[in-house]
C-alpha positions as CSV (number, residue, x, y, z in Angstrom):
1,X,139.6,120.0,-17.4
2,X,137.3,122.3,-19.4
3,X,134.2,123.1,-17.7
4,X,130.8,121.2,-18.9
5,X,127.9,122.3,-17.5
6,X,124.0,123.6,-18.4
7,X,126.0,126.4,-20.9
8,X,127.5,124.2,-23.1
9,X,126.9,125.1,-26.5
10,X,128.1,125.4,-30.0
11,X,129.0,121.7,-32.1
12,X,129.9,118.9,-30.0
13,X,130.9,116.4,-33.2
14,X,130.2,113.1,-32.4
15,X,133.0,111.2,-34.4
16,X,133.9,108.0,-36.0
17,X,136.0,105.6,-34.7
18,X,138.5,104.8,-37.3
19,X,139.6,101.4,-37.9
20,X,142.3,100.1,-40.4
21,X,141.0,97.7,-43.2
22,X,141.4,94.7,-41.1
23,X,139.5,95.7,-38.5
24,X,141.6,96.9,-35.8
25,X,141.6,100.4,-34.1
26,X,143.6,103.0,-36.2
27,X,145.0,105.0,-33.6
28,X,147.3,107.2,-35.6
29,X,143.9,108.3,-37.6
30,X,142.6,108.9,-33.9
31,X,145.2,111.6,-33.7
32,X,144.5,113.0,-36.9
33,X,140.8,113.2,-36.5
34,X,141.3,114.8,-33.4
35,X,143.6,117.5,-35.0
36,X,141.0,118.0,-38.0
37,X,138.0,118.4,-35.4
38,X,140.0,120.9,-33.2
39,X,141.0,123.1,-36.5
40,X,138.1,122.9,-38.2
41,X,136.5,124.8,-34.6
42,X,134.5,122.5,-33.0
43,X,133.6,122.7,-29.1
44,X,133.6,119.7,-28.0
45,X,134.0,115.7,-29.3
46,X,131.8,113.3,-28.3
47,X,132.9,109.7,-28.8
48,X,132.1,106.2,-28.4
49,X,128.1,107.2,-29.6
50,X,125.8,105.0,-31.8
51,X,128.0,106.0,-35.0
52,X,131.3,105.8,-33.0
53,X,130.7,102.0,-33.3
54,X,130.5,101.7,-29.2
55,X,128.7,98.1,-29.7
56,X,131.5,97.1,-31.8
57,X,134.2,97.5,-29.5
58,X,135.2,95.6,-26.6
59,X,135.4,97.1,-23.4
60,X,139.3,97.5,-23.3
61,X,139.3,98.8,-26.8
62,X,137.1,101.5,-25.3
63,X,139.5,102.5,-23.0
64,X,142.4,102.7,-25.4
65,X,140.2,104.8,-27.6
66,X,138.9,107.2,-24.9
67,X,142.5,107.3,-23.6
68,X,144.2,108.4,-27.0
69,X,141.4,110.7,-27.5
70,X,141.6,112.7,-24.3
71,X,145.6,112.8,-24.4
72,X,145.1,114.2,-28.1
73,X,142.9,116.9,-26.8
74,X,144.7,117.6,-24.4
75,X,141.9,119.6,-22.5
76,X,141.3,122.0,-25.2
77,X,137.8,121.2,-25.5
78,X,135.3,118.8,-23.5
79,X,135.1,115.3,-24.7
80,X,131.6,113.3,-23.7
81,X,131.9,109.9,-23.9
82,X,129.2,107.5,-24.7
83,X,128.6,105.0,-21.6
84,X,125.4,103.9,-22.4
85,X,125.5,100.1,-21.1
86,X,123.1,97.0,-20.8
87,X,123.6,97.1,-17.0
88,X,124.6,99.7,-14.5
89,X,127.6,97.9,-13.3
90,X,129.3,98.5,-15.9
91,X,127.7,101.9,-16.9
92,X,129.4,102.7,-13.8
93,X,132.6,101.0,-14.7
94,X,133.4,102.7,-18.3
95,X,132.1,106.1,-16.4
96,X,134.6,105.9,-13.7
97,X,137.3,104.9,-15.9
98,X,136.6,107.9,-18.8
99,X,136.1,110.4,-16.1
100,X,139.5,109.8,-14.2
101,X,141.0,109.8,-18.1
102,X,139.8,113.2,-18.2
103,X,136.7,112.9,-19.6
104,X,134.1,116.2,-18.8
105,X,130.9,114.1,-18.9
106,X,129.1,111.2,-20.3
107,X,126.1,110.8,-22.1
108,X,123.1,107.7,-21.3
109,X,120.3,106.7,-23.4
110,X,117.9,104.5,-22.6
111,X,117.4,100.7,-22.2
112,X,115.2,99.8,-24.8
113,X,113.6,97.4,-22.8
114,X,111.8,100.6,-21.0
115,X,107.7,100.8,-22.1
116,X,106.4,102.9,-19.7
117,X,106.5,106.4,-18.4
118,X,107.1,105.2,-14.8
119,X,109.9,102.5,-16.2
120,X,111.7,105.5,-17.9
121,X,111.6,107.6,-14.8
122,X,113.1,105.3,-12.5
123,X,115.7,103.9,-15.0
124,X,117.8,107.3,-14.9
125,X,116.9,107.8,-11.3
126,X,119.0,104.7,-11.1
127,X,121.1,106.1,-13.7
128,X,122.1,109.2,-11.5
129,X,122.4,107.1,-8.5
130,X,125.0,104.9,-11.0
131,X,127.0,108.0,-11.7
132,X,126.7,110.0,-8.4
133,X,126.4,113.6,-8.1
134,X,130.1,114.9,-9.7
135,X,129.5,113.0,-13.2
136,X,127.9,115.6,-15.5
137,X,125.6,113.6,-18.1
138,X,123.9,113.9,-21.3
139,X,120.3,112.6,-21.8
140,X,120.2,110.8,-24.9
141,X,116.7,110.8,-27.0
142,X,116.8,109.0,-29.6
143,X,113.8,107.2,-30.5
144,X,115.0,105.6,-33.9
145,X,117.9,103.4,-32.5
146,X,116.6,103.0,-28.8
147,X,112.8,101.8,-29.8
148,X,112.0,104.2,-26.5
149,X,109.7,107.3,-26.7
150,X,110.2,110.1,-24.2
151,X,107.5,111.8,-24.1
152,X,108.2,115.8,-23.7
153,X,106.7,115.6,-19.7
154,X,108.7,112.6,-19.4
155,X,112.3,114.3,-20.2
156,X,111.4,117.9,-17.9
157,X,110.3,115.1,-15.0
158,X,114.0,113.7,-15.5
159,X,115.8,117.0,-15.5
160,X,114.0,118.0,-12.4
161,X,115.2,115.0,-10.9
162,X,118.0,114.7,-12.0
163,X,120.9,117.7,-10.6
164,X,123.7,116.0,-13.0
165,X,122.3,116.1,-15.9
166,X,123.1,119.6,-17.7
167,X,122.4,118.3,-21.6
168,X,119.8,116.9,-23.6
169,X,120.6,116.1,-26.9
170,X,118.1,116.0,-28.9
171,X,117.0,113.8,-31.4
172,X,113.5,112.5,-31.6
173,X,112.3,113.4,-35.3
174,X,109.8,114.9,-36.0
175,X,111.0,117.1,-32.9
176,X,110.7,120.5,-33.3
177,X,107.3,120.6,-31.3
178,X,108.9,118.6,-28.5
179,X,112.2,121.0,-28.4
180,X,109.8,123.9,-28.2
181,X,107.7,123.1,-25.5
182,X,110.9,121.8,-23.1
183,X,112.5,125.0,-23.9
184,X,109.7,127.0,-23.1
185,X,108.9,125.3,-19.4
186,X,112.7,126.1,-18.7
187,X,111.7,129.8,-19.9
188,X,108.7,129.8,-17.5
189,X,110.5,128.4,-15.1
190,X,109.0,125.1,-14.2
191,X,112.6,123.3,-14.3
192,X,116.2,125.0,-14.5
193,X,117.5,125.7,-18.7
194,X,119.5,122.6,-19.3
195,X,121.9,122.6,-22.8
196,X,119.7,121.5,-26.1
197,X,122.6,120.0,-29.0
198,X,120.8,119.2,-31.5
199,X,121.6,115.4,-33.1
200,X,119.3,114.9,-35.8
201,X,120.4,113.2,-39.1
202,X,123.7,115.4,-39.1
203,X,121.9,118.2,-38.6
204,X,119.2,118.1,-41.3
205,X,117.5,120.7,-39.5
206,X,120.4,122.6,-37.2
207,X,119.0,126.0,-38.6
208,X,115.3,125.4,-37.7
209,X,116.5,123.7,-34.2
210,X,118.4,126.7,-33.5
211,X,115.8,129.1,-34.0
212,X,113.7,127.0,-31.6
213,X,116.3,127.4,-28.8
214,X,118.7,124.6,-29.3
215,X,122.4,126.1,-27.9
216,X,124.1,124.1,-31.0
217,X,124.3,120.3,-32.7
218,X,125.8,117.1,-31.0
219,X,126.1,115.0,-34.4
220,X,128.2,114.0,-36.9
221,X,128.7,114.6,-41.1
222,X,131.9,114.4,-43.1
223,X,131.8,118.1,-43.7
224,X,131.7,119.4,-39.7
225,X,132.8,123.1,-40.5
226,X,128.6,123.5,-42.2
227,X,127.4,122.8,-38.4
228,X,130.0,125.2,-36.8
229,X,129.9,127.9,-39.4
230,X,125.5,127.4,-39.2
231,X,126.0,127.5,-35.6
232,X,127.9,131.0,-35.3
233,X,126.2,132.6,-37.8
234,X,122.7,132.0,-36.2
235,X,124.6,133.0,-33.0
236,X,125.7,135.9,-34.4
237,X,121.8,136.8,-35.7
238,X,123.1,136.0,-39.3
239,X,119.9,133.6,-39.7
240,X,119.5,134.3,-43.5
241,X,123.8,133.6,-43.8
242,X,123.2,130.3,-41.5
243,X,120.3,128.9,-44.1
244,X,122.7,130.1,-47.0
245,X,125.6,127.9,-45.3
246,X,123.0,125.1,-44.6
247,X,121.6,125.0,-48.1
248,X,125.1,124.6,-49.8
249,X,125.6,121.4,-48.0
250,X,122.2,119.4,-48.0
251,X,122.4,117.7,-50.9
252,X,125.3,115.8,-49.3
253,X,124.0,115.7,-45.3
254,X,120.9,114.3,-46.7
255,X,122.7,111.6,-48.7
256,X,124.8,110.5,-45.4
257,X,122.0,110.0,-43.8
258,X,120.5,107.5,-45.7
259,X,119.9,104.1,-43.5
260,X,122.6,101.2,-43.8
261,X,124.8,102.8,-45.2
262,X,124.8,106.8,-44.5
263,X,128.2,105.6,-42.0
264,X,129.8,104.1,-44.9
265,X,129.5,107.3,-46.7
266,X,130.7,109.7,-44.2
267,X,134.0,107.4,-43.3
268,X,134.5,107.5,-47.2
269,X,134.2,111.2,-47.2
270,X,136.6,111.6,-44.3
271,X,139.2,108.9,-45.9
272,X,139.0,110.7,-49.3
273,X,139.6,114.5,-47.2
274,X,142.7,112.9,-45.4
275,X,141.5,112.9,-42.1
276,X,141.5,109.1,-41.4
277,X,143.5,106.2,-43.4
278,X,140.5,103.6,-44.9
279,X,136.6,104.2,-44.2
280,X,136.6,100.8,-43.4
281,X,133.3,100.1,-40.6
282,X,133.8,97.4,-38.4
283,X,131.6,93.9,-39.3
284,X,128.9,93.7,-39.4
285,X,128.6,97.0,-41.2
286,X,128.0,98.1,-45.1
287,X,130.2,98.8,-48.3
288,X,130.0,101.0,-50.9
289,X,129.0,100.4,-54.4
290,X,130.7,102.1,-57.4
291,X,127.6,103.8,-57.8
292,X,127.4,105.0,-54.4
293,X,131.0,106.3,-55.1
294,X,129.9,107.5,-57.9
295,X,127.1,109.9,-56.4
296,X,129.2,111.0,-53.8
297,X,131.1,112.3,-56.0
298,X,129.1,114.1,-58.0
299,X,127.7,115.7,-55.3
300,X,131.2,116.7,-53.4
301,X,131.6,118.7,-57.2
302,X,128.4,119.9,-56.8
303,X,128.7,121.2,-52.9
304,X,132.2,122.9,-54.0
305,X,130.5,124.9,-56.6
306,X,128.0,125.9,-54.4
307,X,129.9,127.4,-51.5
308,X,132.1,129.3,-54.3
309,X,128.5,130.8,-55.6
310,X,128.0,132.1,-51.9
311,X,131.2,132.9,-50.8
């Protein structure tokens, strides 16, 4: 199994789940997606997240998805799986099951019944006692879709007490502040230098993140080779090439991420590019217009002639 641990780094694409138009699992697009992530140079997957569809799925159709996932990779690369849960029982459950699949580590966000500082604490003290000390795990901020705010001395008092948690991705917007200061009381030493992935809006602002100390991007867009080629140029001190990469593909990114229906548009994306059969999203969920079609288009032409321009 590979390692996953506080170095983790680089673009840890959290997918789709692809479905057939009636609704079921597509597993045969499973594999190609799969394939398409592992060319295209991504380290790591991470699946069953908030635009994997998790709270759409049943709990076996979980399973059968983290299973045909894993035996895909086939270890190549670490695969986190989303076990967030409205209890801990089965938290535990899906956590155990993933891990003996193969899994390296999952990722928790939290209940978004938590109000309080104290409330937050204790819920992932309970969350570590859930997953015991040999699960590796993700801390999920993400403000928009839980309705909880972690505040910055909130997250470090987590990491401190929690040993299994090696990664926080990041995605509380506007967050560039709050990515600063956490980085820079793991620089002074106050609590050990967890992982930072980046996850907001498909990386809308990967290069700025990276330049405040994020180690890479945990999210998703139709076009995943932008975030890994961002990501080694900026690794690579290339930070003028990494905005030139960024900038070609914006236009697009920020037209995914529009609300409703910015899941719609990347499925389409990834069903027009051959990478899964129908960008069918599982009920309830959005369709496309013509017009959205339309502008998708327009700016897929546009994008193309863009990266010839700085390539």
């Amino acid at each position: 199994m590979p390692v996953f641990d506080e170095s983790a780094k680089g673009v840890y694409l959290i997918t789709v789940t692809p479905f057939s138009d009636n609704g079921a699992l597509d597993l045969d697009s499973t594999d190609r997606m799969v394939d398409f992530c592992l060319e295209s140079g991504v380290d790591g997957l991470t699946i069953l997240g908030i635009m994997g569809e998790a709270t759409k799925l049943t709990a076996e159709e979980s399973r059968i998805f983290a299973r045909r996932v894993l035996d895909r990779v086939r270890g190549r690369v670490p695969v986190i799986v989303g076990a967030s849960a409205p209890g801990f029982a089965p938290m535990g459950e899906l956590a155990k099951s993933v891990m003996d699949m193969g899994a390296a580590g999952v990722m928790v966000a939290p209940a978004s019944t938590l109000r309080t500082d104290d409330q937050i604490i204790a819920y992932f003290d309970m969350v570590t006692e859930t997953l015991g000390d040999k699960v590796p795990w993700v801390l999920q901020d993400h403000p928009v879709s839980t309705g909880v705010q972690m505040a910055t001395p909130v997250v470090l008092r987590i990491m401190k007490n929690a040993p299994s948690c090696v990664m926080l991705k990041h995605e509380d917007s506007p967050g560039l502040a709050k990515l600063s200061a956490i980085r820079a009381a793991s620089d002074r030493g106050e609590v050990r230098r967890l992982s930072i992935l980046a996850g907001n809006g498909g990386g809308l602002f990967l290069p700025e993140e990276l330049s405040r100390g994020a180690d890479g991007a945990m999210t998703g867009f139709a076009y995943l080779e932008m975030m890994v080629e961002v990501c080694r140029a900026h690794a690579a001190g290339n930070v003028e090439q990494a905005h030139d990469i960024f900038d070609a593909y914006l236009p697009l990114a920020r037209y995914e991420q529009q609300t409703g229906v910015g899941l719609a548009v990347r499925k389409y994306i990834l069903a027009q590019r051959g990478v899964i059969a129908s960008s069918a999203v599982r009920k309830p969920g959005p369709k496309l217009s013509a017009q959205d079609i339309a502008d998708i288009e327009l700016l897929t032409r546009r994008q193309e002639k863009r990266l010839r321009e700085i390539q």
